[in-house]
Backbone bond lengths (Angstrom), bond angles and torsions (degrees), N, CA, C in turn:
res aa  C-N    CA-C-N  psi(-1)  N-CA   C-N-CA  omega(-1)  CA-C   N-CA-C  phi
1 X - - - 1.458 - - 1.518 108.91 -
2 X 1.216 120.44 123.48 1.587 123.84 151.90 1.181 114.62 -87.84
3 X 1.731 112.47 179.65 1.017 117.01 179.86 1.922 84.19 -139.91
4 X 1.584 114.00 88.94 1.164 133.73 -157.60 2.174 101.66 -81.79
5 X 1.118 139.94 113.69 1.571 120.22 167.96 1.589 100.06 93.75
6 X 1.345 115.62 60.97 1.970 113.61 -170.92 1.179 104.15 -71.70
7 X 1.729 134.07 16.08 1.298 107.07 -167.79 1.865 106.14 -51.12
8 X 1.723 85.55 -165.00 1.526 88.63 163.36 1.306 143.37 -114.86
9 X 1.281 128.54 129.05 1.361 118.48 -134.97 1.746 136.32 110.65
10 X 1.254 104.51 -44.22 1.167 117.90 -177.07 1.385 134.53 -74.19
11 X 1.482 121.04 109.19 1.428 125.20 -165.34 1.641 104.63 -75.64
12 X 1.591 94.25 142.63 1.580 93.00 163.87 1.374 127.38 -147.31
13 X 1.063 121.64 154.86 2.041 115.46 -172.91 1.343 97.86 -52.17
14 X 1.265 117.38 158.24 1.804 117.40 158.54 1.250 88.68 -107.15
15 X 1.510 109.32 166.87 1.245 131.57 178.11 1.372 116.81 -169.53
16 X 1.139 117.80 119.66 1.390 134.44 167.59 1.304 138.88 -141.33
17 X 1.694 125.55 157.08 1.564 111.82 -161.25 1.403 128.32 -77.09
18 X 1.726 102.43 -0.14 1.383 118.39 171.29 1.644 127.28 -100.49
19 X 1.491 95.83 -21.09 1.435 95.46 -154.99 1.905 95.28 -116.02
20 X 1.320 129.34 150.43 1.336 122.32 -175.01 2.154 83.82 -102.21
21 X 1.298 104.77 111.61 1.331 110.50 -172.88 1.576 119.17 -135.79
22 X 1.791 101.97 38.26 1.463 133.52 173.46 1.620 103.74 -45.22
23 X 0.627 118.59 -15.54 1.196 121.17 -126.05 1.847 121.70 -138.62
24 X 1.457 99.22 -13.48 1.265 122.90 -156.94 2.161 88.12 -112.56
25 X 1.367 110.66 152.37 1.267 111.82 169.49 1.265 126.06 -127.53
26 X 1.047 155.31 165.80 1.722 143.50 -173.71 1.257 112.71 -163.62
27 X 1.528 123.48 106.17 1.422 143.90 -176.33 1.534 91.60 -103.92
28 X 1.396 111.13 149.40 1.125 134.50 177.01 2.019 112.28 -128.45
29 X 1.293 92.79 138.13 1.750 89.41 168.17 1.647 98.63 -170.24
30 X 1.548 83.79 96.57 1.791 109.16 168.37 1.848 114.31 49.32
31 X 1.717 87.46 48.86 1.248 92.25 152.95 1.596 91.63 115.43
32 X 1.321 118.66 -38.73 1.565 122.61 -165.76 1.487 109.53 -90.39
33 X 1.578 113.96 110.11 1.575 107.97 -174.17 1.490 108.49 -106.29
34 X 1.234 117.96 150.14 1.538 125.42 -150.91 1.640 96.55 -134.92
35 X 1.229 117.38 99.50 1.800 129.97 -160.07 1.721 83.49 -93.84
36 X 1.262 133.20 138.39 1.209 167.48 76.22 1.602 157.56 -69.87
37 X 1.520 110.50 142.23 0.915 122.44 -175.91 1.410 120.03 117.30
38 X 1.505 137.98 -128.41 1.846 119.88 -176.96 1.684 102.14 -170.25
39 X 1.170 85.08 151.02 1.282 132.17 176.63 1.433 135.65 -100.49
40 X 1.389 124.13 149.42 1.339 119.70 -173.01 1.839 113.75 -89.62
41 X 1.366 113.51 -9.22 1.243 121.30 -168.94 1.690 107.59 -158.03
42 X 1.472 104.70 152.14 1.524 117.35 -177.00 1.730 96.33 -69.03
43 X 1.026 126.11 -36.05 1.396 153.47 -159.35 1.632 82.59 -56.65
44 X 1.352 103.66 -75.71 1.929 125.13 -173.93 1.369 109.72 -39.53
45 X 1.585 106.26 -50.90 1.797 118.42 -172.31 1.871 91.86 -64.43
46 X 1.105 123.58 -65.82 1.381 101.91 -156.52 1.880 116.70 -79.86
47 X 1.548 101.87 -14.49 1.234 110.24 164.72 1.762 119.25 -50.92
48 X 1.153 99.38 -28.37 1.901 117.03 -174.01 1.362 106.21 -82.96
49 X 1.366 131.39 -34.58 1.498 135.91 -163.54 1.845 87.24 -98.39
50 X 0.714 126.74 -38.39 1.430 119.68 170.02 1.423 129.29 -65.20
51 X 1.421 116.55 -49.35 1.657 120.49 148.80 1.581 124.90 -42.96
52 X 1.432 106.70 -43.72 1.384 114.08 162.50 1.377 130.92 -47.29
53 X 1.691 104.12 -64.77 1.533 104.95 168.36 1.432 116.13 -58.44
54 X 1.242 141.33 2.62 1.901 126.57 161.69 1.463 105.86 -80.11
55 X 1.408 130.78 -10.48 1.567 113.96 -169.69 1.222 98.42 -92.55
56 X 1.461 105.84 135.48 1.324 108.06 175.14 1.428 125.24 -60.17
57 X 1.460 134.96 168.12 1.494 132.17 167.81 1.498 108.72 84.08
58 X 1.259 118.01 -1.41 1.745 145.17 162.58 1.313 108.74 -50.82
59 X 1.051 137.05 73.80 1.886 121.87 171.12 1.264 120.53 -91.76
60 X 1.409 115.56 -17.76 1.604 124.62 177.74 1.412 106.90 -143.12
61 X 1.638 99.38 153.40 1.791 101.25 172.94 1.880 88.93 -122.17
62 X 1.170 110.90 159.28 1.317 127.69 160.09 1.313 107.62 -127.43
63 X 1.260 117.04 86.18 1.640 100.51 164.80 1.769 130.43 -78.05
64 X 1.435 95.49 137.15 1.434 77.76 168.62 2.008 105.15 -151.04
65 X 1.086 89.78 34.45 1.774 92.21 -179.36 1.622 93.97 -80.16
66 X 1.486 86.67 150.49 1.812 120.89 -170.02 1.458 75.14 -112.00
67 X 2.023 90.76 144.88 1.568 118.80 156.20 1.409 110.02 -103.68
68 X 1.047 118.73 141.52 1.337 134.92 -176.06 1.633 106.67 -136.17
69 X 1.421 97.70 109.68 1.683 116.18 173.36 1.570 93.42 -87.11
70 X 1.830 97.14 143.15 1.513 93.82 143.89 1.123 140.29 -66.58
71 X 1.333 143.04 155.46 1.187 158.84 158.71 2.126 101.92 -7.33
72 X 1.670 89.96 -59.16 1.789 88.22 177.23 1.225 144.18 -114.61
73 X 1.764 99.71 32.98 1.429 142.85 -161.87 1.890 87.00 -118.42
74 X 1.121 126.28 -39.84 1.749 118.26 -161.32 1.383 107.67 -42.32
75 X 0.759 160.93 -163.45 1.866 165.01 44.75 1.220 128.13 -51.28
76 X 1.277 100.77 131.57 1.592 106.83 -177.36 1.381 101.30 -59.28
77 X 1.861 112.00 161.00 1.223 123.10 171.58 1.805 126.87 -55.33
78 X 0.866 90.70 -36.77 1.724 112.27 -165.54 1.740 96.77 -77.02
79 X 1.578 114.18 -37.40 1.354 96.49 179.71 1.284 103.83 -97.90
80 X 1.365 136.93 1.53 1.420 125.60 157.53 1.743 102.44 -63.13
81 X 1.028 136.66 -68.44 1.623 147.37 163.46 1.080 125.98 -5.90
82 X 1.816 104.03 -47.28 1.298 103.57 175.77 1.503 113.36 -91.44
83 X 1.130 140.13 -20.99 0.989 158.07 160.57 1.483 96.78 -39.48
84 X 1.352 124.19 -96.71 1.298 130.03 168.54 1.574 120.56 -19.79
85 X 1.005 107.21 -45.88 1.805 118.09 177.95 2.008 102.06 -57.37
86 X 1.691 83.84 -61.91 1.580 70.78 171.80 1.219 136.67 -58.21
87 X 1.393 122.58 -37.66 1.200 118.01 -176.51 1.735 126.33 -65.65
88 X 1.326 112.99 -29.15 1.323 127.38 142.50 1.277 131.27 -34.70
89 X 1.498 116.95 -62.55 1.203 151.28 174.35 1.885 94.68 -31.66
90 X 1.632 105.58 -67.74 1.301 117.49 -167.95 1.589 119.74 -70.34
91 X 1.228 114.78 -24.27 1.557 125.98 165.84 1.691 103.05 -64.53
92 X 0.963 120.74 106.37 1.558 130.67 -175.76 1.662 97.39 -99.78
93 X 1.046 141.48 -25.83 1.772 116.58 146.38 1.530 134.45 -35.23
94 X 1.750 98.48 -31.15 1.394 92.07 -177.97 1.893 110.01 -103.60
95 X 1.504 115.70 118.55 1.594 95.39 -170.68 1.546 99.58 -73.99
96 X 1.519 110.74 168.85 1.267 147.50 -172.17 1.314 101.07 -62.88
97 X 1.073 108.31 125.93 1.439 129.82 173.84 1.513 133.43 78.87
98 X 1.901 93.90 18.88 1.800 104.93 174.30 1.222 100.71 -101.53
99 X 1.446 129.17 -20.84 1.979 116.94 161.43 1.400 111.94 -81.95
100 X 1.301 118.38 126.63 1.435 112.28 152.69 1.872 116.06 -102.92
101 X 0.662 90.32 179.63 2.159 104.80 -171.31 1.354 85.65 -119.00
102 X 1.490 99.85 160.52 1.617 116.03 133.71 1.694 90.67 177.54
103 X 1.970 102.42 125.91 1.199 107.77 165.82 1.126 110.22 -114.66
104 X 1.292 114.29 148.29 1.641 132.93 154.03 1.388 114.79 -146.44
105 X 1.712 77.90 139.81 2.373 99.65 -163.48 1.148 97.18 59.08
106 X 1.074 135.76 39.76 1.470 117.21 154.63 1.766 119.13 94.79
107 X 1.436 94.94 -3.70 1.539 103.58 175.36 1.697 127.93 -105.22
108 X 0.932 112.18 127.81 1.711 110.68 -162.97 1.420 109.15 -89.37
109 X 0.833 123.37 128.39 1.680 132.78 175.33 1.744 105.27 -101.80
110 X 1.145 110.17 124.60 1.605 114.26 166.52 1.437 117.35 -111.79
111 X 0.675 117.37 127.76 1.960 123.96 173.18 1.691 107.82 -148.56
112 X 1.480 99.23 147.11 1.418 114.20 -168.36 1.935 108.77 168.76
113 X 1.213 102.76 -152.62 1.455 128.16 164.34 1.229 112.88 -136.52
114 X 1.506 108.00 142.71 2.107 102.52 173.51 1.997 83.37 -130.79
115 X 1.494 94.13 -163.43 1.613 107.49 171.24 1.489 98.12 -118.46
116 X 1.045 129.05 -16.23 1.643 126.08 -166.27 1.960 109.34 -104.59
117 X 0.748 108.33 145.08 1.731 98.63 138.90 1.431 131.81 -74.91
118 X 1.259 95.66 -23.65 1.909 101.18 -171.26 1.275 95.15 -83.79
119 X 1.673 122.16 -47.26 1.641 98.91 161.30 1.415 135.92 -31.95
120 X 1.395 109.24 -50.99 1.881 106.67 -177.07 1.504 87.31 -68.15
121 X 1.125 145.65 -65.08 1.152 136.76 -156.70 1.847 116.20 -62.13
122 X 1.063 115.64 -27.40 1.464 100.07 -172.41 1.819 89.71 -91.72
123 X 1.364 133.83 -14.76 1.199 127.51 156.14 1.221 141.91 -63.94
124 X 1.494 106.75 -13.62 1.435 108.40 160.40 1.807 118.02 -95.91
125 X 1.587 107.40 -25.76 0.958 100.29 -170.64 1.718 103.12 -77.77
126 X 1.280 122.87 -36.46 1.460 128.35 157.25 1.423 123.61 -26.92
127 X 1.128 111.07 -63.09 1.433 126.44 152.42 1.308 139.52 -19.64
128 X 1.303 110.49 -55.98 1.332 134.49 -179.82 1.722 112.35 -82.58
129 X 1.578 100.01 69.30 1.384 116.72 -164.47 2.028 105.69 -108.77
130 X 1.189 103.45 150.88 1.538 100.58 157.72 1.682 119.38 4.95
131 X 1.347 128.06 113.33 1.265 126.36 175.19 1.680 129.77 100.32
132 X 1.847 95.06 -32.55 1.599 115.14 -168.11 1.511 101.48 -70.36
133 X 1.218 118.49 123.43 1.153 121.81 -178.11 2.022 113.54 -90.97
134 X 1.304 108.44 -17.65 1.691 124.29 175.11 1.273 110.93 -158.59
135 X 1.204 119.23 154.53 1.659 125.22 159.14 1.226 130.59 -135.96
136 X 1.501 115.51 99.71 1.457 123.10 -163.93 1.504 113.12 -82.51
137 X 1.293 125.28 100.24 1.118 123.62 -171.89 1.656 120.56 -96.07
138 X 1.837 114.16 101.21 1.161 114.34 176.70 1.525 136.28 -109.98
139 X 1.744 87.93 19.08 1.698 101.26 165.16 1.658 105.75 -23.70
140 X 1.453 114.41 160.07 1.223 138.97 145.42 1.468 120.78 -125.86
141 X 1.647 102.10 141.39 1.612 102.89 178.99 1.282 107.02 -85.96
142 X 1.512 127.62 155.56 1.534 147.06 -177.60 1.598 96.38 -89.67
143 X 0.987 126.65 105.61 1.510 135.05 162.44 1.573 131.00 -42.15
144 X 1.494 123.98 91.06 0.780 130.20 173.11 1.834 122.58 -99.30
145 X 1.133 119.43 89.07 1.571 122.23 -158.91 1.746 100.04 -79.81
146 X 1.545 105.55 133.27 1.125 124.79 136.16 1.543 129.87 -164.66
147 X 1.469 108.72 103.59 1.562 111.22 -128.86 1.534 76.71 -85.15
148 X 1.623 159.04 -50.47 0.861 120.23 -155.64 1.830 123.61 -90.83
149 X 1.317 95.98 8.36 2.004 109.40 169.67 1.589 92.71 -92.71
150 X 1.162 135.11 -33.56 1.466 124.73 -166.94 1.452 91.58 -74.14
151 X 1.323 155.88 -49.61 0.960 167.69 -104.31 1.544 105.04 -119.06
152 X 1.462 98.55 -60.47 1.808 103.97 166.13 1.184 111.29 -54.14
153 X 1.559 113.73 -53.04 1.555 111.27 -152.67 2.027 112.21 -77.11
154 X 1.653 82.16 -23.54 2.274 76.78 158.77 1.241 102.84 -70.61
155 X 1.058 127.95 -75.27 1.653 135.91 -177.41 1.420 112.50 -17.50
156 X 1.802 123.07 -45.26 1.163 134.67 153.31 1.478 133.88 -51.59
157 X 1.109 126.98 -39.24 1.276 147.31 -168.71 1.362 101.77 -96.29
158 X 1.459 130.76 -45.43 1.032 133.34 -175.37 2.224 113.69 -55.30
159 X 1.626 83.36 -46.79 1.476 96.28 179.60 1.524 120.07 -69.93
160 X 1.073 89.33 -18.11 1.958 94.83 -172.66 1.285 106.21 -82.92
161 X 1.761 119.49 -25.92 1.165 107.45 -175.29 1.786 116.38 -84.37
162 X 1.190 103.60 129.52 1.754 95.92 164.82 0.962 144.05 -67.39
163 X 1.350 113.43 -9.22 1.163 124.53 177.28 2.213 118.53 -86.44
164 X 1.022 77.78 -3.74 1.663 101.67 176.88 1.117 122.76 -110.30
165 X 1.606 119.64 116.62 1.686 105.14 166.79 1.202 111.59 -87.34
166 X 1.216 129.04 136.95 1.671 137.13 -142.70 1.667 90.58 -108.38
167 X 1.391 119.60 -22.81 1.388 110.15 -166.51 1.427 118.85 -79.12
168 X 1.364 98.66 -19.11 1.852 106.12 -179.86 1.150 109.54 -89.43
169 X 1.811 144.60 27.70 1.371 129.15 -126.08 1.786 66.99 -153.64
170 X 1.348 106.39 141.70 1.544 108.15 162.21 1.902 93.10 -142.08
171 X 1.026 99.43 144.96 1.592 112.59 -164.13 1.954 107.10 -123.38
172 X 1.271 101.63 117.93 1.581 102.23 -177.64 1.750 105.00 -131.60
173 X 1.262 96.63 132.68 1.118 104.88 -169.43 1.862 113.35 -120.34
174 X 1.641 111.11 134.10 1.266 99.56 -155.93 1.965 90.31 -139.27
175 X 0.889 121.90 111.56 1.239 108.66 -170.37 1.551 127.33 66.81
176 X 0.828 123.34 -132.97 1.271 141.12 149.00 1.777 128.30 -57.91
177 X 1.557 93.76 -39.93 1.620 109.88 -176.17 1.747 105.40 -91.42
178 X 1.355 92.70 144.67 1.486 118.60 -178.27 1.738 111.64 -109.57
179 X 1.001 117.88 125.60 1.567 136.49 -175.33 1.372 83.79 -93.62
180 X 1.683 121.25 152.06 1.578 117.66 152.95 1.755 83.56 -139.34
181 X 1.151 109.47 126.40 1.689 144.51 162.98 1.136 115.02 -101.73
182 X 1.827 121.45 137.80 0.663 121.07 -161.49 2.091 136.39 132.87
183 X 1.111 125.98 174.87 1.748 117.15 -175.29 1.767 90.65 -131.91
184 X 0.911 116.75 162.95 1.793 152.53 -162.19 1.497 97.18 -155.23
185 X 1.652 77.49 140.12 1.421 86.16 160.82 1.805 125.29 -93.23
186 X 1.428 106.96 -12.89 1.551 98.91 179.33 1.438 95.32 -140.10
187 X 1.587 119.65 -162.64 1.759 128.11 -175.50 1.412 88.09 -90.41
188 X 1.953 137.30 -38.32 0.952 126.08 -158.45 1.226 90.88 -85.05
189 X 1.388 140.99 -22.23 1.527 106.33 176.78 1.527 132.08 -93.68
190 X 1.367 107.92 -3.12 1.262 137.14 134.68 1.450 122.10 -12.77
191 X 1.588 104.60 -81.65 1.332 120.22 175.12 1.541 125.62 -82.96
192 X 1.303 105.80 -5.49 1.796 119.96 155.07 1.353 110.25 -55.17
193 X 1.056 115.05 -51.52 1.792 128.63 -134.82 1.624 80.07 -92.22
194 X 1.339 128.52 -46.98 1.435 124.17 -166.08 1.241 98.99 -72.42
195 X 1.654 139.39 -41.75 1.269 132.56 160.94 1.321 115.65 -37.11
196 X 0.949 103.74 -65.88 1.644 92.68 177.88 1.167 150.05 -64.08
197 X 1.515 99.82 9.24 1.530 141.91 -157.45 1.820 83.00 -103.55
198 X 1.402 102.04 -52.03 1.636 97.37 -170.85 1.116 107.11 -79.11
199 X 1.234 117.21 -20.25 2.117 97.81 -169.34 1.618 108.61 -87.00
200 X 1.199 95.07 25.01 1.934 94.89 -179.07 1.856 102.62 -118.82
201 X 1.723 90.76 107.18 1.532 100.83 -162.78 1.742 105.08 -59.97
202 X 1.483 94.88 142.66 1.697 109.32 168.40 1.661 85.18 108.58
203 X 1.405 128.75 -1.21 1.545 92.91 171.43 1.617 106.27 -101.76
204 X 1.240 109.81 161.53 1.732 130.56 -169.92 1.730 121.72 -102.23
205 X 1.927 103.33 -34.15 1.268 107.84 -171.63 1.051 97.25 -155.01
206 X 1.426 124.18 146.18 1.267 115.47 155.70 1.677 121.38 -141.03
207 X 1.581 105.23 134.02 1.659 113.34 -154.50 1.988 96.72 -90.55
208 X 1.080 128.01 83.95 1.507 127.57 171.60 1.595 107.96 -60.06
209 X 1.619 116.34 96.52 1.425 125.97 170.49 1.547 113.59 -89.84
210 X 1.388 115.32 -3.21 1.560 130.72 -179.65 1.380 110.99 -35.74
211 X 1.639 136.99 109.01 1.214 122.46 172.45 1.862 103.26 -91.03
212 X 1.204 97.48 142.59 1.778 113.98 160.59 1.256 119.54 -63.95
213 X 1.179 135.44 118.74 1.758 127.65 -174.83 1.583 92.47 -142.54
């Protein structure tokens, strides 16, 4: 997919060799791209915001594409729920009864406590099964402080990855929460660097101040 003619203002088809994205629109204005229109699957919607963040000159996404099931594609709420329940259910890291559910139209809401980030995260992406039309993920992490190992271990993670230049990156650590300071070169490395911000246990939040240049 490009994003072909950036004036500002200007809508355009997406198109790509994976995704059927007839259907999808993309205005640009100085850097901030604003995705509209729909899709056949939740799968499609976040598949698109992800293709997006690799083009360079990307500093913001606005999503706002709608999924649209057919008529004999929908699922009822209750069996999206249970579905979800199970899959929880089977992750034996998390004990019973710190996720709760609740869907409506097809959209799953999570709220609770975990110990991980990768927990909330492999729970929403788990989640986001056959039928789910969104997944609002409002886990909270359990605070485990140690601001000067949290501190190394971004600093660590940050460097290992290649996809990151680690030298423009200044990392502040305040509690639980992680500041990232600093310029990127694209939105996807942007949202790398904050990943990696989360997979370093004991952090709670993390504030991405990263500008795109």
């Amino acid at each position: 997919m490009t994003l072909a003619g950036r004036a500002t203002g200007r809508r355009h088809p997406a198109r790509t060799g994976s995704l059927e994205a007839e259907h999808i629109g993309v205005t640009v204005d100085n850097g901030v791209v604003t995705l509209t229109g729909h899709v056949g699957s939740y799968a499609e919607k976040t598949m698109t915001e992800r293709v997006v963040q690799h083009i360079k000159g990307v500093r913001a996404i606005a999503q706002d594409i709608e999924v649209r099931f057919p008529e004999d594609k929908k699922t009822a709420d209750d069996e999206i729920a249970g579905r979800a329940a199970k899959i929880i259910a089977w992750n034996v890291a998390i004990p019973d009864g710190k996720v709760h559910i609740n869907v409506q139209r097809g959209c799953v809401t999570l709220s609770g406590q975990v110990d991980w980030h990768f927990q909330a995260l492999q729970r929403k992406k788990r989640c986001a099964n056959s039928g789910v039309s969104g997944v609002n993920n409002m886990l909270s992490i359990r605070p485990r402080i140690d601001i000067a190992s949290i501190k190394n271990s971004i600093e660590t993670a940050l460097t290992r990855n290649a996809e990151i230049e680690a030298d423009g990156i200044n990392v502040d650590v305040s509690g639980g929460k992680v500041t990232l300071n600093g310029k990127v070169n694209t939105w996807r490395e942007r949202t790398t660097a904050e990943s990696a911000a989360w997979s370093v246990p004991g952090v709670t939040a993390v504030e991405g101040r990263l500008v795109v240049v």
